[in-house]
Backbone as CSV, one residue per row, in Angstrom:
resi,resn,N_x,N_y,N_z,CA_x,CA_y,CA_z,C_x,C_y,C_z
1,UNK,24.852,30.741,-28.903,23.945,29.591,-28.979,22.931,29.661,-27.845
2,UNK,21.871,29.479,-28.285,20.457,29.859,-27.032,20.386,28.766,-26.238
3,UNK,20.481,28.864,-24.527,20.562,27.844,-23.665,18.999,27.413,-23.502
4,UNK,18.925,25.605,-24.005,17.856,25.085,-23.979,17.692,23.898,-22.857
5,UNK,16.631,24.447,-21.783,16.417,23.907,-20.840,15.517,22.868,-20.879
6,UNK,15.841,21.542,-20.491,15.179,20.571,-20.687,14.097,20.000,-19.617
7,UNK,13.016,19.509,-20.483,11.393,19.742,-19.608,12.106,18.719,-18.248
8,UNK,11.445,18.504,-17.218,11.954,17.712,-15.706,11.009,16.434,-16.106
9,UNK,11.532,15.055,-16.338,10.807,13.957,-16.747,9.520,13.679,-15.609
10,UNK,10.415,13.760,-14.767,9.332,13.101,-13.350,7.994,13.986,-13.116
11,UNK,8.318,15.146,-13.668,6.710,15.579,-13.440,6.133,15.462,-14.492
12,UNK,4.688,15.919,-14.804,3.969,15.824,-16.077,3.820,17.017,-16.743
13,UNK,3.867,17.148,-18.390,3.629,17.914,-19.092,3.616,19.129,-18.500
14,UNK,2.250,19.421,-17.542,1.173,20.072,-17.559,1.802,20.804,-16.416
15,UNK,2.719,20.179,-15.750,3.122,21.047,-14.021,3.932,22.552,-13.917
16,UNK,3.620,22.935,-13.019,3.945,24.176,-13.427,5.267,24.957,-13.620
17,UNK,6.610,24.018,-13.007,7.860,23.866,-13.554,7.736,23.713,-14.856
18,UNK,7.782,22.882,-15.731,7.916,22.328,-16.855,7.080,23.293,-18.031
19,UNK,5.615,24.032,-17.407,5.341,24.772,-18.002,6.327,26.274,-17.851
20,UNK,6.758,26.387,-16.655,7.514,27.887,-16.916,8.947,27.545,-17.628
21,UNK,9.415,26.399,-17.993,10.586,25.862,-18.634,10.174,25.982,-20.221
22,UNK,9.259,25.822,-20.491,9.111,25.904,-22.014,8.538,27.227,-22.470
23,UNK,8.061,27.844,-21.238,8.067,29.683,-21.676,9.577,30.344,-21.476
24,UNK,9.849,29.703,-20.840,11.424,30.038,-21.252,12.586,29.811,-22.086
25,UNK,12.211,28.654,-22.955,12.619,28.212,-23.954,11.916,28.969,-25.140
26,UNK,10.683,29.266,-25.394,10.363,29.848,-26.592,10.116,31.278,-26.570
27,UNK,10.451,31.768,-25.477,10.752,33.800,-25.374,11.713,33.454,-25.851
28,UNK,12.106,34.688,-27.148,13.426,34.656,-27.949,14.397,36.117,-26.715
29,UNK,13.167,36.891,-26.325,13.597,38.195,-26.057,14.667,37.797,-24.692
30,UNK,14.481,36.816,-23.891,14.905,36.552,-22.820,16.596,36.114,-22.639
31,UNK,17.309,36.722,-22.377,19.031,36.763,-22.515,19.349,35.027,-21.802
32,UNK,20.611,34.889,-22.213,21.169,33.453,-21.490,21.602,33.777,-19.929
33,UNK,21.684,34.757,-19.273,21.939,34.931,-17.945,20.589,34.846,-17.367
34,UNK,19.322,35.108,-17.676,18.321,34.850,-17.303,17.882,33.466,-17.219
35,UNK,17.609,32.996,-18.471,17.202,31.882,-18.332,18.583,30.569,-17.384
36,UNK,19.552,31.077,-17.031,20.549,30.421,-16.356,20.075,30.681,-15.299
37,UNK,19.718,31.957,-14.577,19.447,31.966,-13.154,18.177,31.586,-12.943
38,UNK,16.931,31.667,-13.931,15.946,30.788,-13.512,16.149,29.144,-13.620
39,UNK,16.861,28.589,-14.649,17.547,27.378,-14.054,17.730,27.144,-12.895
40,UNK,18.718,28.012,-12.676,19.402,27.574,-11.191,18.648,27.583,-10.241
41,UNK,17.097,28.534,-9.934,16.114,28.495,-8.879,15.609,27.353,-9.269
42,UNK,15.459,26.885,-10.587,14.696,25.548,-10.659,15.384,24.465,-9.725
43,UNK,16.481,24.484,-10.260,17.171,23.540,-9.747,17.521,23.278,-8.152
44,UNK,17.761,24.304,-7.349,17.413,24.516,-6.229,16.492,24.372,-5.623
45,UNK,15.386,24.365,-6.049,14.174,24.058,-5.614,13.857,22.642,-5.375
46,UNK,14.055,22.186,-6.866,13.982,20.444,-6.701,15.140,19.764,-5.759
47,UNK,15.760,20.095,-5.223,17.189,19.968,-4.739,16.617,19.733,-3.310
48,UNK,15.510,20.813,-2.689,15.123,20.557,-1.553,14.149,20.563,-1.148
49,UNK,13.585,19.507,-2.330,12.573,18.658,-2.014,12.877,17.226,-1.566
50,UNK,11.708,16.639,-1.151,11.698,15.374,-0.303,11.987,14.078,-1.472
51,UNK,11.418,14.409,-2.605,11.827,13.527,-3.584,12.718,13.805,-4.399
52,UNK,13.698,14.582,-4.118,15.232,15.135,-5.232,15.455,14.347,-5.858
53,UNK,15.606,13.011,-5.186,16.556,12.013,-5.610,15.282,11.693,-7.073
54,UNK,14.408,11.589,-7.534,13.982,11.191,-8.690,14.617,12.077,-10.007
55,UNK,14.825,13.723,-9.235,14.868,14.656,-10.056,16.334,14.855,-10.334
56,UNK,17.604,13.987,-9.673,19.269,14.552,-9.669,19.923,14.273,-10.746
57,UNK,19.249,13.594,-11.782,20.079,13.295,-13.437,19.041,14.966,-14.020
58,UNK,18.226,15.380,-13.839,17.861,16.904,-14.266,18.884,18.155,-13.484
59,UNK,18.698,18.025,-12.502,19.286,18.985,-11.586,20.975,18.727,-12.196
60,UNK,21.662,17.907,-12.530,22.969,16.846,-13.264,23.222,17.727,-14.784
61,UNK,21.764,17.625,-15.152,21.948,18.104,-16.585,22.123,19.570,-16.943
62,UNK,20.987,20.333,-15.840,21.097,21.677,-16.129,22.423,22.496,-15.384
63,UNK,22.918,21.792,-14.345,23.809,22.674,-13.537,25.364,22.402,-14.806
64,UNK,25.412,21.303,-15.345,26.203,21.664,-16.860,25.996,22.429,-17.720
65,UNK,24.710,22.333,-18.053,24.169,23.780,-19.296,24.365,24.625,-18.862
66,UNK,24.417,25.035,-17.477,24.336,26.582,-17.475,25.978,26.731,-17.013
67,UNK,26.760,25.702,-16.786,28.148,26.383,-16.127,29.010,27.196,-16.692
68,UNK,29.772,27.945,-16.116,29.856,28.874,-17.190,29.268,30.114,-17.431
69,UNK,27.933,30.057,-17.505,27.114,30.979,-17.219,27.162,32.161,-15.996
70,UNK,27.495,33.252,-16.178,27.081,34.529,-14.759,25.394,34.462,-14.368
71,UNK,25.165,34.276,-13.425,23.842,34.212,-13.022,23.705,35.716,-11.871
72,UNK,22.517,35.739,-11.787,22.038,37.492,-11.868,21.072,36.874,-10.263
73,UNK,21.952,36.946,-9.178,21.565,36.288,-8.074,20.014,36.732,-7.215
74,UNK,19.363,38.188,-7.633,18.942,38.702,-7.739,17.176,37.792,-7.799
75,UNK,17.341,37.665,-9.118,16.890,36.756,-10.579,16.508,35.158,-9.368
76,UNK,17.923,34.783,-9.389,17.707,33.215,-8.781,17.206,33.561,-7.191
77,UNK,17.319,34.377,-6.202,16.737,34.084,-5.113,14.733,35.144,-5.376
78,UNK,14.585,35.604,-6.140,13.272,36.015,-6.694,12.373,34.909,-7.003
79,UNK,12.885,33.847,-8.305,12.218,33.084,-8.688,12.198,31.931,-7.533
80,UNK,12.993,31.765,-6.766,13.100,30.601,-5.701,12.041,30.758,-4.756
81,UNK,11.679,32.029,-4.434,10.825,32.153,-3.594,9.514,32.232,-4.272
82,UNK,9.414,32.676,-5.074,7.818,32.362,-6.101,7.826,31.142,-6.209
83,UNK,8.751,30.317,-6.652,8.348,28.830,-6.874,7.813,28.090,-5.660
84,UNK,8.098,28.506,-4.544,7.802,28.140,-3.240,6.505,28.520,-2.937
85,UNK,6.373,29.730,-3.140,4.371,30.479,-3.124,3.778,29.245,-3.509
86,UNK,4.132,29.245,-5.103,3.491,28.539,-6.065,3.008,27.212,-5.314
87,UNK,3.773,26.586,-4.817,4.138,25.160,-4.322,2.729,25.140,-3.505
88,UNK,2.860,26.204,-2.204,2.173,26.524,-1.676,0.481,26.449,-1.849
89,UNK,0.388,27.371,-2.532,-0.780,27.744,-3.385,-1.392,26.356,-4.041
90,UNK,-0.599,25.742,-4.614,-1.234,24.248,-5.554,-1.580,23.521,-4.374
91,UNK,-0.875,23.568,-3.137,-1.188,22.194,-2.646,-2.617,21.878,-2.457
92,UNK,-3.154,22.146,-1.899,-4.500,21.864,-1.663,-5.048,20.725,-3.085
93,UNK,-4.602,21.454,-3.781,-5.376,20.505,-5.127,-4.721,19.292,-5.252
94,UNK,-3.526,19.383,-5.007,-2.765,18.009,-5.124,-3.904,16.687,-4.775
95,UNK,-4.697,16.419,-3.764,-5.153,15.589,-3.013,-6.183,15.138,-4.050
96,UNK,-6.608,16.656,-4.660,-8.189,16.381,-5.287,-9.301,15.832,-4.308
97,UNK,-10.478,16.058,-5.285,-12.077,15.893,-4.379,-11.883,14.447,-3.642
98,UNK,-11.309,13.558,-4.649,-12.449,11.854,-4.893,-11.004,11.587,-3.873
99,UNK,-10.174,11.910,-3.265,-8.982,11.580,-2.547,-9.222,11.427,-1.022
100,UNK,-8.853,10.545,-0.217,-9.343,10.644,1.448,-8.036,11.406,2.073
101,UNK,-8.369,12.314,2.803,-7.618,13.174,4.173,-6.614,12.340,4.337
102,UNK,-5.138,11.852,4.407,-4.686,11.666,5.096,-4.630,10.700,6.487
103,UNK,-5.543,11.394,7.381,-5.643,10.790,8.893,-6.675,9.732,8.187
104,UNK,-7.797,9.500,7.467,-8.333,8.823,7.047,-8.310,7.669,6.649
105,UNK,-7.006,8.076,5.373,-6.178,6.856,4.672,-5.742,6.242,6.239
106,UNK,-5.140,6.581,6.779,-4.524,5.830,8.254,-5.404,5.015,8.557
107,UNK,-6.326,5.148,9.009,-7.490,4.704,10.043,-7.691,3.636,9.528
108,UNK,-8.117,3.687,7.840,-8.994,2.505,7.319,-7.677,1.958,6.593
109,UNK,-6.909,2.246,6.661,-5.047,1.194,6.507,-5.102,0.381,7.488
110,UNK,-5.109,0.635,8.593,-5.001,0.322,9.463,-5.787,-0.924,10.148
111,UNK,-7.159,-0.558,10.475,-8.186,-1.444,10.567,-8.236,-2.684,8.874
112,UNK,-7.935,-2.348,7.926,-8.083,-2.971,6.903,-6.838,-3.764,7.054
113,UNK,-5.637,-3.548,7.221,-4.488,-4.423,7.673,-4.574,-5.125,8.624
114,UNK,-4.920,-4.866,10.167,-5.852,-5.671,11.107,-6.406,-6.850,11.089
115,UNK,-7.453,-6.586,9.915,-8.738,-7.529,9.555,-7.996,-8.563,8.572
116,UNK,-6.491,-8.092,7.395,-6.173,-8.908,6.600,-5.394,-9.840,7.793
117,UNK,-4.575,-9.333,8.781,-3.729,-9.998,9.184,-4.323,-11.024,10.115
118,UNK,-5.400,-10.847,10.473,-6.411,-11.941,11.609,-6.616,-13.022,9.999
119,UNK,-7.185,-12.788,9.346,-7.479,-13.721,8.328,-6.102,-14.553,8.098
120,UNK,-5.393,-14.068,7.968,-3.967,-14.934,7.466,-3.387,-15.515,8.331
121,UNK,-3.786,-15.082,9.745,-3.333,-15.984,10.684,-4.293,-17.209,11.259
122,UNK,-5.461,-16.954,10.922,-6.472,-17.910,10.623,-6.087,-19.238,9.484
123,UNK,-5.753,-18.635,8.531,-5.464,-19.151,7.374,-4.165,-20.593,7.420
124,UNK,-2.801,-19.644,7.660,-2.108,-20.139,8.512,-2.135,-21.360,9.593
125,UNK,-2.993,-21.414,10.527,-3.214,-21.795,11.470,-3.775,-23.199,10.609
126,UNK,-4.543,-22.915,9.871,-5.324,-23.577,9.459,-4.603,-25.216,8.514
127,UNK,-3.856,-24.281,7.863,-2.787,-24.952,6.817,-1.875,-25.460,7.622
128,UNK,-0.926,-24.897,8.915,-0.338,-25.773,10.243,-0.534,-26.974,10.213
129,UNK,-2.522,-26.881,10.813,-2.800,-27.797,10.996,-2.884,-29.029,9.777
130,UNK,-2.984,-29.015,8.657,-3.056,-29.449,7.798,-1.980,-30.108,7.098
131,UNK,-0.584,-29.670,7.349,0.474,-29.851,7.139,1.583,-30.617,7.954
132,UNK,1.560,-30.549,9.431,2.177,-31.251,10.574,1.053,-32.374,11.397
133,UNK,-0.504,-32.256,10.513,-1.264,-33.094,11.696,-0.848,-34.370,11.249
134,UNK,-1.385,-35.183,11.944,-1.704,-36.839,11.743,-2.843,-37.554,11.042
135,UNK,-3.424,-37.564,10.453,-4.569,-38.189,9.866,-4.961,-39.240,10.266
136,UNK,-6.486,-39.086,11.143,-6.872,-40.123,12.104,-8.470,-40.219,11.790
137,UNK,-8.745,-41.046,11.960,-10.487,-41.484,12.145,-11.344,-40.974,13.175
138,UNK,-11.795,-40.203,13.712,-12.017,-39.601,15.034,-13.971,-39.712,15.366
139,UNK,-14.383,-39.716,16.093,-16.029,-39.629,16.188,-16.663,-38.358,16.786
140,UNK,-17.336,-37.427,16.301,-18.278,-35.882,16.427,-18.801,-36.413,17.824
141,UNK,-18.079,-35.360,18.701,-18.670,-35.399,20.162,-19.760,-34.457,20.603
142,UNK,-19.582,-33.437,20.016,-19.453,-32.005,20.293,-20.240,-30.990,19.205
143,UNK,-21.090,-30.405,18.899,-21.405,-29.454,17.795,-21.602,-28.516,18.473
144,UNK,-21.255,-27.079,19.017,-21.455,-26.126,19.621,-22.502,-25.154,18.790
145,UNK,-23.223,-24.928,19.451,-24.230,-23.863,18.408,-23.200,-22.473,18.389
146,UNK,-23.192,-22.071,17.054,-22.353,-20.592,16.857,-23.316,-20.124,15.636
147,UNK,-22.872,-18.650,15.627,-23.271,-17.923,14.009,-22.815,-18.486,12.689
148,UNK,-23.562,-18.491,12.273,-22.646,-19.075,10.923,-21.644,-17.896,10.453
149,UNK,-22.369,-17.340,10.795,-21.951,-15.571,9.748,-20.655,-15.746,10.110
150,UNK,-19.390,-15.326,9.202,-18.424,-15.043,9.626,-17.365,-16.092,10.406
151,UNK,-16.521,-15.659,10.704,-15.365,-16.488,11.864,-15.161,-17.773,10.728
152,UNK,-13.929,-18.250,11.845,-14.436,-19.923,11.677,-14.966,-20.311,12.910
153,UNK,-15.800,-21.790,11.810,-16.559,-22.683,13.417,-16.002,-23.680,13.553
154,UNK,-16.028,-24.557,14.724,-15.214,-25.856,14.982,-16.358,-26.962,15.716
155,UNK,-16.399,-27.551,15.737,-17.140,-28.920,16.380,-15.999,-29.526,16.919
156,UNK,-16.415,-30.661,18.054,-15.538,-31.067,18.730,-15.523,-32.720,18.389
157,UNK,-13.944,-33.644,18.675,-14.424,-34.740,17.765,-13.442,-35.459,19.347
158,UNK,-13.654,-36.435,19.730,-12.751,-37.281,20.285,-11.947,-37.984,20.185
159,UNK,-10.863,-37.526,20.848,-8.932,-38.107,20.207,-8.750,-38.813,21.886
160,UNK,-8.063,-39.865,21.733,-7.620,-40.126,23.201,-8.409,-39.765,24.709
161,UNK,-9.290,-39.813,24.367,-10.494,-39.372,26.020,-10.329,-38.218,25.514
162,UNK,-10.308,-37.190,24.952,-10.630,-35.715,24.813,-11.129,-35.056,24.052
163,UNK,-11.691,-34.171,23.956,-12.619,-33.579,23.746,-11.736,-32.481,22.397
164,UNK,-11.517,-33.033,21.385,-10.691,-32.080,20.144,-11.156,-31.195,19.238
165,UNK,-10.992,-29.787,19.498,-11.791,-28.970,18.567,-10.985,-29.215,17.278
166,UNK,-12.255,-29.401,16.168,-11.788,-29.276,14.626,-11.946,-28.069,14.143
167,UNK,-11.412,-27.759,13.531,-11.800,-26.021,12.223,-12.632,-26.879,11.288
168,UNK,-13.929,-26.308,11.164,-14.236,-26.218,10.103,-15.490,-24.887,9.270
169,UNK,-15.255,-24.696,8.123,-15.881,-23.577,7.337,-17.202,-23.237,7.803
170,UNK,-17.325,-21.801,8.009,-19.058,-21.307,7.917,-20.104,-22.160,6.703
171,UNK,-19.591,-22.425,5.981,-20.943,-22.949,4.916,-20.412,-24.470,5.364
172,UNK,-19.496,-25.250,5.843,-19.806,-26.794,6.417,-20.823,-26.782,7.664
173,UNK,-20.484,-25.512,8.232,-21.904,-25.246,9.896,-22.885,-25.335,9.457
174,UNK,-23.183,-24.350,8.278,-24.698,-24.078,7.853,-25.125,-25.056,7.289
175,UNK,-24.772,-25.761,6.423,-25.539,-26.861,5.795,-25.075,-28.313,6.509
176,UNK,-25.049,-28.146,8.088,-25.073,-29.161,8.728,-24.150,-30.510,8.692
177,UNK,-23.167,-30.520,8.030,-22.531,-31.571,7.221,-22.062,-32.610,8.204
178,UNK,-22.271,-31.992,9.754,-21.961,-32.497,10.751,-22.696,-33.084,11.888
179,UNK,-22.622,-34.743,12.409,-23.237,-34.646,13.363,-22.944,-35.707,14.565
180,UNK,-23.817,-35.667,15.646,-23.068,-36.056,16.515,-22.526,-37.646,16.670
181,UNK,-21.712,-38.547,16.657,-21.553,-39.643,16.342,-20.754,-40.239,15.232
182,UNK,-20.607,-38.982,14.463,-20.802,-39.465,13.090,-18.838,-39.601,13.000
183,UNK,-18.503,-40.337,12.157,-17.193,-40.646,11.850,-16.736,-39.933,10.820
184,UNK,-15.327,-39.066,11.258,-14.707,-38.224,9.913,-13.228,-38.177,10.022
185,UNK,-12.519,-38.099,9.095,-11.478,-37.851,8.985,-11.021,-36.418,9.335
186,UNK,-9.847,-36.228,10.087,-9.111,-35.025,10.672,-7.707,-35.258,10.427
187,UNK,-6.794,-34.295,10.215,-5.562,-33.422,10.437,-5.251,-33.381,12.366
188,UNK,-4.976,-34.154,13.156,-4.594,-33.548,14.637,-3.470,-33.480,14.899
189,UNK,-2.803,-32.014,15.382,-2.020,-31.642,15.592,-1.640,-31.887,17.371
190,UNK,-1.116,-32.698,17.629,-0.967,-32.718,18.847,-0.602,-31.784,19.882
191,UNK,0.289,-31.315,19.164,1.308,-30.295,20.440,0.318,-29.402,20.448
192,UNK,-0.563,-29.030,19.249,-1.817,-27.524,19.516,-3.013,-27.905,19.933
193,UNK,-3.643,-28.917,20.163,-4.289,-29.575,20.477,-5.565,-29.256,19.743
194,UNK,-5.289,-29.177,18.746,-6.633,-28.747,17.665,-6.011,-29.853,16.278
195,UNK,-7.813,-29.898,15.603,-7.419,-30.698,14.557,-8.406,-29.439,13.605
196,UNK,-7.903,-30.143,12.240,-8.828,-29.584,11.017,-8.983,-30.856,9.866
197,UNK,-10.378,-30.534,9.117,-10.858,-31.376,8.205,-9.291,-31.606,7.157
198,UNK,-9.339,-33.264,6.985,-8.504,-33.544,6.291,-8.731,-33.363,4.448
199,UNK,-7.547,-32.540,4.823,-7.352,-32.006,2.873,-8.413,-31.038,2.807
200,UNK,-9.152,-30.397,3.705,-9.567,-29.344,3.405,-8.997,-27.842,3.652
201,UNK,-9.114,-26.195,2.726,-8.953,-25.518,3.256,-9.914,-24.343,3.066
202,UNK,-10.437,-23.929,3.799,-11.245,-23.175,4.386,-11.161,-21.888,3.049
203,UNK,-11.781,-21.766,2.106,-11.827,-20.990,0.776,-12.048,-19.535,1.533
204,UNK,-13.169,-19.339,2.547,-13.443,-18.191,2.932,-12.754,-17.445,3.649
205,UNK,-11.288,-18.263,4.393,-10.126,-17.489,4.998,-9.379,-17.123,3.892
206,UNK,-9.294,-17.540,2.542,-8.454,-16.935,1.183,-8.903,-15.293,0.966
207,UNK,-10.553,-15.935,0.935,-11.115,-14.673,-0.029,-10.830,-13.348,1.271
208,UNK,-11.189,-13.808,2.673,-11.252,-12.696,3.605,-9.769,-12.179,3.280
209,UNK,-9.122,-12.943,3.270,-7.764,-12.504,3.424,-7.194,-11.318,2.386
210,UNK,-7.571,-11.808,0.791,-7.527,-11.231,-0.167,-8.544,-9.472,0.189
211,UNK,-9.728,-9.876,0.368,-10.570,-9.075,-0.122,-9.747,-7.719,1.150
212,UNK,-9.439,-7.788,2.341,-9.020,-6.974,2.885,-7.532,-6.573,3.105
213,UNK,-6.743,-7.247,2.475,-5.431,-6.883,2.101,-4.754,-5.993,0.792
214,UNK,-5.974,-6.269,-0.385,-5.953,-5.225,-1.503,-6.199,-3.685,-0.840
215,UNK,-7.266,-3.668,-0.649,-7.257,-2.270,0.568,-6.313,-1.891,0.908
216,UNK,-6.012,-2.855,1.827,-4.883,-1.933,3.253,-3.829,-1.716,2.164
217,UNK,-3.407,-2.570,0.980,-2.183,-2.036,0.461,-2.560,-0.851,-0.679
218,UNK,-3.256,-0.566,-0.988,-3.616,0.441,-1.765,-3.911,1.750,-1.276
219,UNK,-4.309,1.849,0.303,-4.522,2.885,1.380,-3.089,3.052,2.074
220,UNK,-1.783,2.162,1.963,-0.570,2.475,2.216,0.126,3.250,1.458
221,UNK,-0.293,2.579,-0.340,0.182,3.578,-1.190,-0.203,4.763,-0.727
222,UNK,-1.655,5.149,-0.772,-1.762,6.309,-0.378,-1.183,7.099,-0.232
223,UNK,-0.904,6.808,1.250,-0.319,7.244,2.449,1.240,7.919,2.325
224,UNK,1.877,6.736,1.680,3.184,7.336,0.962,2.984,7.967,0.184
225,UNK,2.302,8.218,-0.798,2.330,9.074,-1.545,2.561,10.580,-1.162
226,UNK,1.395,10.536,-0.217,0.990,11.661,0.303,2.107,12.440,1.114
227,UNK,2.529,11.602,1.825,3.450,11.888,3.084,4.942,12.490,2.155
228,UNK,5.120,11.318,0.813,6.326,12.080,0.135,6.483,13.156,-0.646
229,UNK,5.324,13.782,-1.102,4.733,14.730,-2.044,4.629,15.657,-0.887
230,UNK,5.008,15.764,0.478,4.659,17.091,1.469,5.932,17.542,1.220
């Protein structure tokens, strides 16, 4: 009965295991001690790799098909070491053109995780305040000139003789919504000594947060990928 070696799921069609597995399945000329000891380099091979563990119900399946089998040791330490060339030889392409270096993926993981995690602690901070403050009537002492661009901005409102910075949004700065005298409702958190607009939350610490956290986690995949495929 002709020993039929079964394709390795985890890779694709097209890889070059799976392709030398089905030229070995449809050579009629090729004896069952052969195709057993190229098994067995297969199997060895995947065995000590970094991702085995996807491949050990294959490596499971064939080291049964072939038991039994005399293997032609010859044969299995030949093909073990070509499969290794091979390995060799492909890598480069693995990455492909449209793919970033490695040290790359790092850098902008990195800085992009950075930038999500300042936002969320912004965010955070924000919702704190929003959640443990007091809700008080307070009067605009304070408007500090800042950039709109970016950050958050705060104006200052008076709580108890002091001088209380509020959070509030780049587009509440820009379109002025604030002014000096003027009476508003706040969130004050005592023990932090900051307040924020009551029942408001700052939409542009969501989106920052979002827009640079898809990144960093998609440049982590990366990264693993990369690092487990060496």
């Amino acid at each position: 009965m002709k020993l039929t070696i079964p394709n390795i799921e985890s890779l694709p069609p097209d890889h070059h295991l799976n392709r030398q597995i089905d030229g070995l399945n449809r050579d009629q000329r090729m004896d069952q001690v052969y195709r057993a000891s190229v098994a067995s380099a297969i199997a060895r091979f995947l065995a000590e790799r970094l991702r085995a563990d996807s491949d050990l119900d294959w490596i499971r399946e064939v080291n049964r098909l072939i038991d039994g089998i005399p293997l032609h040791t010859p044969t299995v330490e030949n093909v073990y070491a070509d499969l290794g060339e091979t390995e060799r030889m492909m890598a480069p392409a693995k990455t492909g053109s449209g793919s970033f270096p490695i040290t790359f993926s790092i850098v902008l993981a990195i800085i992009a995780t950075l930038i999500a995690l300042l936002e969320l602690s912004r965010l955070y901070r924000e919702c704190k305040l929003g959640w443990l403050g007091t809700e008080i009537q307070a009067g605009v002492v304070e408007i500090p000139v800042q950039n709109y661009r970016g950050d958050v901005k705060y104006i200052y409102v008076g709580i108890g003789g002091y001088a209380v910075p509020v959070m509030i949004s780049s587009r509440a700065y820009a379109r002025k919504r604030f002014k000096v005298g003027q009476v508003i409702t706040v969130k004050y958190h005592a023990a932090s000594g900051w307040a924020t607009l009551s029942g408001e939350i700052d939409g542009f610490l969501i989106f920052g947060f979002m827009l640079f956290s898809i990144p960093a986690t998609v440049f982590w995949i990366d990264i693993y990928r990369k690092i487990r495929g060496r």
